[in-house]
C-alpha positions in Angstrom: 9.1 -8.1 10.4 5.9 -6.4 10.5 5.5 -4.3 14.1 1.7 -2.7 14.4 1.0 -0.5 17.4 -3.0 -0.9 19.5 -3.9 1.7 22.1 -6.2 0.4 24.5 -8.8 2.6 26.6 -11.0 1.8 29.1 -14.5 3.6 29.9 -15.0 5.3 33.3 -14.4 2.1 36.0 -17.6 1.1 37.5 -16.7 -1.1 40.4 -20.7 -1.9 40.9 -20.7 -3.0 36.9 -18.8 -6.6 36.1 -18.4 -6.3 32.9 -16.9 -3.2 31.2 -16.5 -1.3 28.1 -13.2 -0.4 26.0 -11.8 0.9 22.9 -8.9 -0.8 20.9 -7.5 1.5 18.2 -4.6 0.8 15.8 -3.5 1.7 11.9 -2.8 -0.3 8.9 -1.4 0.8 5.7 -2.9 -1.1 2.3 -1.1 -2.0 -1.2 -2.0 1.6 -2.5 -0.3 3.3 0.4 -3.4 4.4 2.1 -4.0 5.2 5.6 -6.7 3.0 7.4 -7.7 3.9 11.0 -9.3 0.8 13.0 -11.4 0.8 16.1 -12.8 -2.2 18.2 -15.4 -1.8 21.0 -15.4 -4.5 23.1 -16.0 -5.9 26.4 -14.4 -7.1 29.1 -14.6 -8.1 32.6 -13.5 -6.1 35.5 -9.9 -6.3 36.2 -8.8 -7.9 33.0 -9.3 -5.3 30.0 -5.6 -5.5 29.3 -5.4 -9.0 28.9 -8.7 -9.3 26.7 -7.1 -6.2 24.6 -4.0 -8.5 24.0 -6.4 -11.3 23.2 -8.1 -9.0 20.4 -4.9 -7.5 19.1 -3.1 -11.2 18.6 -6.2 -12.1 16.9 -6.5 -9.0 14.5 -2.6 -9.6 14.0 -3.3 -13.7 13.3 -6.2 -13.0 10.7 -3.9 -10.5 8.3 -0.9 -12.1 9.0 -2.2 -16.1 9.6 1.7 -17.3 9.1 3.5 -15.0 11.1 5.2 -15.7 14.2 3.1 -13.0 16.6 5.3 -11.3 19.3 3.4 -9.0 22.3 5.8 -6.3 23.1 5.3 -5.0 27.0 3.4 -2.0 27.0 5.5 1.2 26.7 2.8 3.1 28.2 0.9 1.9 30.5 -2.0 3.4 32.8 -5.2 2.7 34.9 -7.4 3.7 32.1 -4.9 3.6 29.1 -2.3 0.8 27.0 -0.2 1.4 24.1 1.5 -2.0 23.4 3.5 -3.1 19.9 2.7 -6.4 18.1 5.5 -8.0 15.7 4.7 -10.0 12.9 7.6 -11.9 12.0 8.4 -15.2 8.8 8.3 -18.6 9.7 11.0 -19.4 8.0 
């Protein structure tokens, strides 16, 4: 099993503003070892940014890993501005 970790941050809320700005941020390793850091700006409408993060990350996970069986842990923290959640990438077999 493959487990990747995403950190999601929203911009200053704008209640006036429906549709909002985030950052989604998470780390791969390639064959050689090296370290890769990975950031997304996206946007999402007010009051779901968690949800469209979760949408993101399970597509990210799905492109590298298109045969895995993806698996969103609950976030382990968890804020008004602020996400860290794990992804698992497990066989089908």
């Amino acid at each position: 099993m493959i487990t990747r970790e995403f950190d999601y941050t929203a911009d200053e809320f704008d209640a006036e503003q429906p549709v909002q700005m985030a950052t989604l941020d998470w780390n791969t390793v390639d064959n050689d070892g090296y370290y890769h850091h990975h950031s997304l700006r996206m946007e999402h409408h007010s009051g779901d940014g968690f949800k469209a993060a979760k949408r993101e990350a399970l597509a990210i996970m799905g492109k590298d890993y298109p045969n895995a069986t993806l698996k969103v842990r609950e976030p382990y923290h968890n804020g008004r501005f602020y996400a860290a959640f794990l992804i698992d990438a497990s066989d089908n077999e």
